[in-house]
C-alpha positions in Angstrom: 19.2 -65.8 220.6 21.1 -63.9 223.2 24.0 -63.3 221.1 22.0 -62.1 217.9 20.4 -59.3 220.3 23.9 -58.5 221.3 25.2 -58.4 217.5 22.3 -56.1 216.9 22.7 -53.7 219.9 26.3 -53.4 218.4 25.4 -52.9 215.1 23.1 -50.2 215.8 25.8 -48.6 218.1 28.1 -48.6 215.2 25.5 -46.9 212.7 24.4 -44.3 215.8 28.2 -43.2 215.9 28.8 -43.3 212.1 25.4 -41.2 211.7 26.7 -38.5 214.6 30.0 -38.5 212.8 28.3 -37.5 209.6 26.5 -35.4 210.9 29.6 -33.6 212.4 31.2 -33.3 209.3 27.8 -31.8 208.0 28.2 -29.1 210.1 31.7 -28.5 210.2 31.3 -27.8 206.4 28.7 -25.0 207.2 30.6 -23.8 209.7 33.5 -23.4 207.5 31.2 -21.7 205.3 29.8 -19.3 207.6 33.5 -18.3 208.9 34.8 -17.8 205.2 31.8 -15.4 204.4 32.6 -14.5 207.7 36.5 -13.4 207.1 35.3 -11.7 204.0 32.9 -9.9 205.3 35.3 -8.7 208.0 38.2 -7.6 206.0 36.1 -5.7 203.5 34.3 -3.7 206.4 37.8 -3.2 207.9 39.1 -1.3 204.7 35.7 0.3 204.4 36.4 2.1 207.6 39.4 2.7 206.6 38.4 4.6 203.6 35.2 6.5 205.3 37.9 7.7 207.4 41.2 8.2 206.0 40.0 8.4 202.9 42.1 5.2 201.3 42.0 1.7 202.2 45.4 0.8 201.3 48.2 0.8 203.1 49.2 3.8 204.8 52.9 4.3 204.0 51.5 5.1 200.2 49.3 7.6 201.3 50.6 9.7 204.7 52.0 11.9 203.5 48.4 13.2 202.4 47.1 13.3 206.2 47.6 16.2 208.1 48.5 15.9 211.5 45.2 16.0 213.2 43.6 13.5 211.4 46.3 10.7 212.6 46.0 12.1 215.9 42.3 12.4 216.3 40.9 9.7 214.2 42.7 6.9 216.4 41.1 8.5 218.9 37.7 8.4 217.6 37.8 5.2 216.6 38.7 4.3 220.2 35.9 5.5 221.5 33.3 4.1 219.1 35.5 0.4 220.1 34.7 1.4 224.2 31.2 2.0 223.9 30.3 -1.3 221.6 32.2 -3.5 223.9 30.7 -1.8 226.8 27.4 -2.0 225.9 27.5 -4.8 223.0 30.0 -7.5 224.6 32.4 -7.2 227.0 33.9 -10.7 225.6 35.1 -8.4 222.7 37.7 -6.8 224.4 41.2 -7.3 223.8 43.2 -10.0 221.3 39.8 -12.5 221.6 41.7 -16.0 221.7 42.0 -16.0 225.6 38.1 -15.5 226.0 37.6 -18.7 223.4 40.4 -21.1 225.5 38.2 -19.8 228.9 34.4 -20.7 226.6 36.4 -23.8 226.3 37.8 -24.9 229.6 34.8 -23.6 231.5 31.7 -23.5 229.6 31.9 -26.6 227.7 32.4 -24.0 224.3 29.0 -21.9 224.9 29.6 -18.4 223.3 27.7 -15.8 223.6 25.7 -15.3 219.9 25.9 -11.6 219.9 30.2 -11.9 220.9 30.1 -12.7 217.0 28.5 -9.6 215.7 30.6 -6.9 218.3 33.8 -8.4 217.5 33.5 -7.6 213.8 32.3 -4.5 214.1 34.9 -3.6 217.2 38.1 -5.1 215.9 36.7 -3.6 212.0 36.7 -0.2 213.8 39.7 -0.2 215.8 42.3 -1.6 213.0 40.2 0.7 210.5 40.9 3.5 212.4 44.5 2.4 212.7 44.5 0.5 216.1 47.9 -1.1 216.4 46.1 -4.8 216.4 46.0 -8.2 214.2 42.8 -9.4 212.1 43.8 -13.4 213.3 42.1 -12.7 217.0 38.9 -10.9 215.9 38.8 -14.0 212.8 39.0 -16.6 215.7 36.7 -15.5 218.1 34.2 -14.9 215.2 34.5 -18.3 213.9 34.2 -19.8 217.1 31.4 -17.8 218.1 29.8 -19.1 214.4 30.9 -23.1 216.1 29.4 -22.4 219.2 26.1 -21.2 217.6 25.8 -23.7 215.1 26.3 -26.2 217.9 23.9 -25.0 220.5 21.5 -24.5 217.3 22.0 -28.1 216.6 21.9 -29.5 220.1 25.0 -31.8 219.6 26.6 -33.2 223.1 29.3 -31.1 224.7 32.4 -32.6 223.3 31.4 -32.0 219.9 30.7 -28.8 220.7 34.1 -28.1 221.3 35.1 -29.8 218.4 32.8 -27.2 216.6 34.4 -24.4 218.3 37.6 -25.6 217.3 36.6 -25.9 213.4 35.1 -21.8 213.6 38.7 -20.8 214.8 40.2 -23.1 212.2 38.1 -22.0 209.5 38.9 -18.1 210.8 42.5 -18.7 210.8 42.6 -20.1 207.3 40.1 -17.7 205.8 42.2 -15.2 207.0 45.7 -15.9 206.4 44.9 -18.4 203.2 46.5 -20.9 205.4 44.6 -24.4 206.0 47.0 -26.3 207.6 47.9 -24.0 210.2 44.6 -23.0 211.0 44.0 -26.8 211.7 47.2 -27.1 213.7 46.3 -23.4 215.5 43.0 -24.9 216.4 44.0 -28.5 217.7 47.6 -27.0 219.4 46.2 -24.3 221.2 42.7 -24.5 221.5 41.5 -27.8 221.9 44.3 -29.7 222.7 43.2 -32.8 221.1 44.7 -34.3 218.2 42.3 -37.3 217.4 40.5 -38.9 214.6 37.0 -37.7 215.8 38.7 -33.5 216.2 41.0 -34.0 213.3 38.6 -34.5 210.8 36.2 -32.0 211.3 38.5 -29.3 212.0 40.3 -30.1 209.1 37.0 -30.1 206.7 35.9 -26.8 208.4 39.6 -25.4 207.1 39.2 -26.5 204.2 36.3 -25.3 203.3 36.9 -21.6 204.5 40.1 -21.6 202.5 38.3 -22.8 199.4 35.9 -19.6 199.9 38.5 -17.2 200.9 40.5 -18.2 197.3 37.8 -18.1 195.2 36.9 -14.4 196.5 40.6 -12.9 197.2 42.9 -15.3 195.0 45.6 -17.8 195.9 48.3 -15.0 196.5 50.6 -14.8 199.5 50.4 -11.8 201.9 54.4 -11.0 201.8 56.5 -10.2 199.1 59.4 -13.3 199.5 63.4 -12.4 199.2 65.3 -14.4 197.3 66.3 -17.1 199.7 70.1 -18.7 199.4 72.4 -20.1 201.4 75.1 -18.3 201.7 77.1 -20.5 203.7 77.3 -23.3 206.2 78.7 -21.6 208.9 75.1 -19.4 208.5 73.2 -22.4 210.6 75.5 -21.3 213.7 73.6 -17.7 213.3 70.3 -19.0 213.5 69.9 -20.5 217.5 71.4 -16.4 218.2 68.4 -15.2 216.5 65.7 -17.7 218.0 67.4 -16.0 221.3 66.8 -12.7 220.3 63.4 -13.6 219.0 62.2 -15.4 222.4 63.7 -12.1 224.4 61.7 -9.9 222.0 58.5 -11.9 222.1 58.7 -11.9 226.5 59.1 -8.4 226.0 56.4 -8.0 224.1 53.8 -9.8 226.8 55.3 -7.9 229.7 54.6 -4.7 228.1 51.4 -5.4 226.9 50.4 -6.8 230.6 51.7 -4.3 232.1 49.6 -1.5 229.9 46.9 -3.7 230.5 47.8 -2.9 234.4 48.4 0.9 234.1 44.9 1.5 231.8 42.7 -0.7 234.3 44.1 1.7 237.5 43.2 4.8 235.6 40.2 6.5 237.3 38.3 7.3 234.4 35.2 4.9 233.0 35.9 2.1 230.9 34.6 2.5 227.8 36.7 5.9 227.4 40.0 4.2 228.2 40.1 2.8 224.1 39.9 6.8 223.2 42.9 7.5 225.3 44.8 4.8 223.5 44.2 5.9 220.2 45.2 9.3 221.7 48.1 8.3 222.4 49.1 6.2 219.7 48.1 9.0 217.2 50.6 10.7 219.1 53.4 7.8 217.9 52.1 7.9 214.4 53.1 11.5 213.9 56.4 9.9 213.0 56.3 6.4 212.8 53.4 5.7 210.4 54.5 2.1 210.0 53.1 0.5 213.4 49.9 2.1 211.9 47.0 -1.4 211.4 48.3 -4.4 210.8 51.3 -2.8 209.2 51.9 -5.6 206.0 53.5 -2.4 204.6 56.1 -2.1 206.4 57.1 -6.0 207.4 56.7 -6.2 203.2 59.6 -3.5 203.2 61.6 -5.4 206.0 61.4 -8.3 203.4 62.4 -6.3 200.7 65.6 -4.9 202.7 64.2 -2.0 202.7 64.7 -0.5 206.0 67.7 0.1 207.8 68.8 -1.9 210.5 68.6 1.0 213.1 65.1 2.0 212.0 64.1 -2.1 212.1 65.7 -2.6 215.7 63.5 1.3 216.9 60.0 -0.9 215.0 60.9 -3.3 217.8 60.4 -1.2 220.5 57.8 1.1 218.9 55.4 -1.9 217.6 55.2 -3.4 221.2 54.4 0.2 222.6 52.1 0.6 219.8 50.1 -2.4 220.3 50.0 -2.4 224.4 48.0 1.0 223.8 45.4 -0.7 221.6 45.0 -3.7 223.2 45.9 -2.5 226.6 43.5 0.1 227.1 40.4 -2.0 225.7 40.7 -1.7 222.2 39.5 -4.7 220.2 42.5 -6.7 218.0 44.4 -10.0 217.9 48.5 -10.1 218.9 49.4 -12.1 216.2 49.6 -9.8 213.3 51.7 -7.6 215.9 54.0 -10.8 216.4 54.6 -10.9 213.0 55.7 -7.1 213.0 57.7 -7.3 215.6 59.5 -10.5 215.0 60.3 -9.2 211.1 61.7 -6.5 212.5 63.7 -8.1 215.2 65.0 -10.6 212.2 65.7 -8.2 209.7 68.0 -6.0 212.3 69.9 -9.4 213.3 70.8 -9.8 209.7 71.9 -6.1 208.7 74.2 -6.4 212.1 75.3 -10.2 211.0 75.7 -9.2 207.3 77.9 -6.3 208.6 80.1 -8.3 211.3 80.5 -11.7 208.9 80.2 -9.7 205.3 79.8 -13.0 202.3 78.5 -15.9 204.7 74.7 -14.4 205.6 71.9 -14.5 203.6 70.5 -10.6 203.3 68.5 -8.9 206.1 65.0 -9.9 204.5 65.7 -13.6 205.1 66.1 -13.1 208.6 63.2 -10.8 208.8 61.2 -13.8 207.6 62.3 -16.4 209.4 62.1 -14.1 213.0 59.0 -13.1 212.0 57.5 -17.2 212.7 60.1 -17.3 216.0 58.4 -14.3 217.8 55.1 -15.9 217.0 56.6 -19.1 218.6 57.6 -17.7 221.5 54.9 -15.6 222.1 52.1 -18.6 221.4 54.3 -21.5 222.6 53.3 -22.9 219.3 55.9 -23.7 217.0 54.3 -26.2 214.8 51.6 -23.1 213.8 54.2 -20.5 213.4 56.2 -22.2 211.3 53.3 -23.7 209.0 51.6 -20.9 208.9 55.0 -18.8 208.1 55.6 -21.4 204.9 51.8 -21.4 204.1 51.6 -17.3 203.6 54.7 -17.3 201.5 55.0 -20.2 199.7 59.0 -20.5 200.2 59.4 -24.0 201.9 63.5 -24.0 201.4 63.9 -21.6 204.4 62.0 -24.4 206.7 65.0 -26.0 208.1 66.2 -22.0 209.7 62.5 -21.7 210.9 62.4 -24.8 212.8 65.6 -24.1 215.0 64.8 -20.3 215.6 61.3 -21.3 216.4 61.8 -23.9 219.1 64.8 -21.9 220.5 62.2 -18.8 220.8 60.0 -21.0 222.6 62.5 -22.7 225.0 63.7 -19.0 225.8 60.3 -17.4 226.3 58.5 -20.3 227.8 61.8 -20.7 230.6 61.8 -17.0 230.8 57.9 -16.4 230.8 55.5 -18.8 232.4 52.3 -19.2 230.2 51.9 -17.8 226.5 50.4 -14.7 225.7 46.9 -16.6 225.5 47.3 -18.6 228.7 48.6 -15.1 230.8 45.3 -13.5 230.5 43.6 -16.4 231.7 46.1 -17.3 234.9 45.6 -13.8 236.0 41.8 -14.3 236.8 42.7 -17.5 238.1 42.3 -20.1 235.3 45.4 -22.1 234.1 44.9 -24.2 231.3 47.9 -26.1 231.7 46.6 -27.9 235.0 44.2 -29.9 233.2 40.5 -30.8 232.7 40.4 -31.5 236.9 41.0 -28.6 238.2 39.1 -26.4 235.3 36.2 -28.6 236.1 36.5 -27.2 240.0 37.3 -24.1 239.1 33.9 -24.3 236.8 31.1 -25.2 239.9 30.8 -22.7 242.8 30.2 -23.1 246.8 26.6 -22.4 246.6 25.1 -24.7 244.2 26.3 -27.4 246.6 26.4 -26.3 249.9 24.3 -27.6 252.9 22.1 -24.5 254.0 21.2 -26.8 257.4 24.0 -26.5 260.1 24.3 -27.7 263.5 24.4 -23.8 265.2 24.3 -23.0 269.4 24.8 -19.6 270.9 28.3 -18.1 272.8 26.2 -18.2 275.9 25.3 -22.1 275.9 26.3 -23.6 279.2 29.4 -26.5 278.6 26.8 -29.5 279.9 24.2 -28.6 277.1 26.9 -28.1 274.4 27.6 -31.6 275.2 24.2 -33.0 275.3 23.7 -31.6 272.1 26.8 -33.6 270.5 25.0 -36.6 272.1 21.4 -35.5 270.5 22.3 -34.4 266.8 25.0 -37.0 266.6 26.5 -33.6 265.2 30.4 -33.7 264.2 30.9 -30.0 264.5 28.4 -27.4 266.2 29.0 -23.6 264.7 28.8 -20.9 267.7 27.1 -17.4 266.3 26.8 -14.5 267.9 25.3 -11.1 267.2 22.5 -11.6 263.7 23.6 -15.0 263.0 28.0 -13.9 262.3 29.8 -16.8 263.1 32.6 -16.5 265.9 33.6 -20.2 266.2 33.3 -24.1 265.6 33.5 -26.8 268.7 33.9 -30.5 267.5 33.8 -33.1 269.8 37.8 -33.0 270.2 37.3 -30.0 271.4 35.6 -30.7 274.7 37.2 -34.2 275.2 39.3 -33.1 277.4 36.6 -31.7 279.7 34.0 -34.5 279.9 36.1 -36.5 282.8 37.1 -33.2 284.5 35.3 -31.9 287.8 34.6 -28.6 286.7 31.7 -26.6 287.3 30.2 -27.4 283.4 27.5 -24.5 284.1 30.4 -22.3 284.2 31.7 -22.5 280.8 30.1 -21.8 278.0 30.3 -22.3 274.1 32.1 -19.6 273.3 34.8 -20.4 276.0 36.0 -23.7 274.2 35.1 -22.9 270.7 38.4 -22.3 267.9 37.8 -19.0 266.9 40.4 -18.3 264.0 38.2 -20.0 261.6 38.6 -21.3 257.7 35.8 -20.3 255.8 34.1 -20.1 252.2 32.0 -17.5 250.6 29.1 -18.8 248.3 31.2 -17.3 245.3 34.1 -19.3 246.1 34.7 -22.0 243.5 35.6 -25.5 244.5 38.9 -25.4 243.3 39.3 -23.0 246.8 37.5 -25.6 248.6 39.9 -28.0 247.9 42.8 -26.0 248.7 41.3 -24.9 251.6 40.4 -28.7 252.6 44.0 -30.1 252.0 45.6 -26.9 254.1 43.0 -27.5 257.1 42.8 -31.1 257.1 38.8 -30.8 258.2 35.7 -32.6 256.2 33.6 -29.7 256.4 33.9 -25.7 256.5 31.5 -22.8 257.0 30.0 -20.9 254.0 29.6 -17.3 255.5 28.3 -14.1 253.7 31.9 -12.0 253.4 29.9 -8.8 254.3 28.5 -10.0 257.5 30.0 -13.1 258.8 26.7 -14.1 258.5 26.2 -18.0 258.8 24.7 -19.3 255.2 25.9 -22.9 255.4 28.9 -25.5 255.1 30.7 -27.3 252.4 31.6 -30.6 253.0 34.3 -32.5 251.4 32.2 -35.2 250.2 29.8 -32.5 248.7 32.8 -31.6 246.8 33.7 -35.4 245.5 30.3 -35.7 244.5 29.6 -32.7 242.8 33.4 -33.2 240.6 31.9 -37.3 240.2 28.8 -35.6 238.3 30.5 -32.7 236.5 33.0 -35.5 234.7 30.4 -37.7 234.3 27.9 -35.3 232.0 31.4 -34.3 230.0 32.0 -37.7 229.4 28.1 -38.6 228.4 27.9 -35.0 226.6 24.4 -34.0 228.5 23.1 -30.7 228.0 
């Protein structure tokens, strides 16, 4: 009887996950849905602004010489300022490449996304590349799809590690709709999103792909985005040329996150509000595209005539430079863009000036110039994303050529080796580490870094004035069976802590106890937390101090609000892991 029960229980187990697996698929199909309508809808209001405003929707090297100065110096501009009053009054999650702002949804709240992130984004990124920012359409397609994941999610009510799976299928589905490239989108989303390459991620993320691609083909066609050169080997000793260029590519792509850090840096210390710091971007970059209309948008023009071999390889090494300038003042100053159309720029350009130098120092044993343009073009991507399985999938998927594969492969794990050992952190990860989230520790210390001092702080302390007499301090360790007593002063501030080691020298000494008083044997050079400390700092602080308890103090006024013990803080991380694991809500 016993074991029938039991057979049942199981069964119905196995049905309840088979039913919740369905009806994960279910949804990953309509998110793949939404985030194909999604990366249509996106790139046809991109060219729309482009045409309200330039008048064309093409690309620009056809049609600049048309413009008159002051429209590519003003219009940038404008469009700047339309990008730094949505994102500061729309969403401030819109700002910037997107990706970084999805990993941090991910790692610290369990894949919630704000609904409206979805809406600014598109119209933000559609504005600033429109208008010519010096940005890619791959962030803005992530974040939207996984803000589409993490509304269809909360919508649905689905436990919290499925809601990260959903996340990852809207950035999948973006990626693919976008670049008409399903498998990379899958690997994008499970390499550097989630993280998780599993049966119960896999196949949702995949379907999700899928599906967007499906929609994107049937709208747009199945027709790659760069026009291929003729690829031949020219000659053995050509292999020995390639590791050189994943070197020059993983230089170029740390040079590219420095700079665009860095701008970042310089544009947040400028005294002037942020939602006007996008206008002074485009102000500046109109300035650039006075002469060098090719880091204009996404710039497929010009990385299509880097393929072609046609540019010289003086004017492809100056796109280097220019291109990473270019897109540090977009990005940098709070314009709305991803990096990885940028990457692409800059890394065909970096390939395609190694091979016109190569072709010229080893004339008959090197491909041409274009070949090396595309096969730099998936190294800087490498080393910029530390994700060489993406860039060279999605590299093959956008042209169709899979005979330059085996080049692709050593150039894009050199790049990453050189940029990863050069460069701690991708360009994703950088953003995050410098507000104090690093992805690479692990679920642990993203957990801490989730929960804050206050929610689990004891607001009842053990307190006695400076002024206590010595014999009363001690009766009240004998009273309270207190393990530390804080000492406050003036409004409540804290000045000290005495534990019971404190005064254990002094309980067999004949001194006049009436004599000294609190603030006499207390330790005054104290360890404390603020309530907006997370427990991540509470740990640190704990393992440094060596103590089971610390005060929580208001940072103004030194103020005593509390303490944080350390078993608070093992119980608190106990219950954190435990809802992940059980997926509550």
């Amino acid at each position: 009887m016993q074991r029938t029960r039991l057979h049942e229980l199981v069964r119905r187990f196995h049905r309840f996950c088979l039913e919740q697996h369905v009806f994960t698929l279910l949804l990953a199909i309509l998110i793949g849905v939404l985030s194909g309508y999604g990366a249509l809808f996106f790139l046809h209001l991109m060219k729309g602004v482009q045409t309200l405003l330039y008048g064309q929707g093409g690309e620009i090297l056809g049609f600049v010489h048309q413009l008159s100065p002051w429209q590519l110096l003003l219009i940038p501009a404008a469009g700047g300022l339309g990008v730094g009053l949505l994102v500061h009054f729309g969403a401030s999650e819109a700002k910037g490449h997107g990706v970084p702002e999805v990993m941090a949804a991910l790692a610290l709240k369990e894949g919630r996304i704000r609904k409206r992130v979805a809406v600014v984004k598109i119209l933000a990124s559609a504005l600033c590349i429109g208008s010519g920012g010096s940005t890619g359409r791959e962030g803005p397609m992530v974040q939207i799809g996984c803000s589409i994941g993490s509304a269809v999610g909360q919508v649905a009510r689905v436990p919290l590690l499925k809601q990260k799976t959903l996340v990852g299928c809207g950035a999948a589905a973006g990626i693919a709709a976008t670049f008409n490239a399903p498998i990379a989108g899958v690997l994008f989303a499970l390499e550097v999103l989630i993280g998780d390459f599993g049966l119960a991620a896999f196949s949702p993320v995949v379907l999700a792909s899928v599906t967007a691609t499906v929609i994107s083909r049937h709208h747009l066609g199945d027709i790659p985005l760069f026009a291929l050169p003729s690829y031949r080997m020219a000659s053995l000793w050509e292999f020995g040329l390639y590791p050189f260029l994943g070197v020059a590519a993983g230089l170029a792509a740390v040079l590219f996150i420095v700079v665009l850090y860095k701008a970042e840096d310089l544009f947040g210390a400028l005294p002037m509000p942020d939602w006007l710091k996008p206008a002074l971007g485009g102000l500046m970059l109109g300035v650039v595209l006075q002469w060098f209309p090719q880091v204009f948008g996404v710039g497929y023009g010009a990385m299509n005539l880097a393929l072609r071999d046609g540019m010289v390889g003086w004017l492809m090494l100056g796109m280097v430079g220019l291109k990473v300038a270019a897109t540090s003042m977009s990005i940098g100053s709070g314009g709305s863009g991803g990096i990885f159309a940028p990457s692409l720029f800059i890394g065909a350009m970096t390939g395609g000036a190694f091979g016109a130098l190569v072709g010229h120092l080893f004339p008959g044993i090197t491909a041409s110039p274009g070949v090396y343009a595309l096969v730099g073009m998936g190294a800087v991507v490498a080393g910029a994303t530390h994700a060489p399985i993406t860039a060279i999938l999605i590299i093959f998927e956008m042209t169709g050529e899979y005979k330059v594969i085996l080049p692709m492969m050593i150039t894009c794990i050199l790049a990453t080796i050189v940029a990863s050992t050069l460069k701690r952190g991708s360009i994703y990860t950088i953003k995050l580490m410098r507000q104090g989230v690093d992805i690479s520790q692990g679920l642990e210390q993203n957990i801490l870094r989730a929960l804050k001092v206050e929610q689990f702080m004891v607001p009842e302390t053990y307190t006695v004035p400076e002024s206590l007499p010595l014999c009363d301090v001690i009766e009240t360790f004998k009273t309270r069976d207190a393990s530390y007593l804080h000492v406050t002063g003036e409004g409540g501030r804290l000045t000290g802590i005495i534990s019971f080691r404190d005064i254990r020298s002094l309980l067999d000494e004949e001194c006049p106890r009436t004599l000294i008083i609190a603030k006499d044997v207390a330790t005054s050079h104290l360890t404390t937390l603020a309530p907006g400390d997370t427990l991540f700092t509470a740990m640190r602080r704990f393992g440094r101090k060596g103590v089971s308890q610390l005060p929580v103090v208001d940072p103004a006024t030194g103020r005593l609000l509390g303490a944080f013990r350390e078993k608070d803080l093992l119980t608190a991380y106990d219950k954190a892991v435990v809802r992940r694991e059980l997926g509550v809500l």
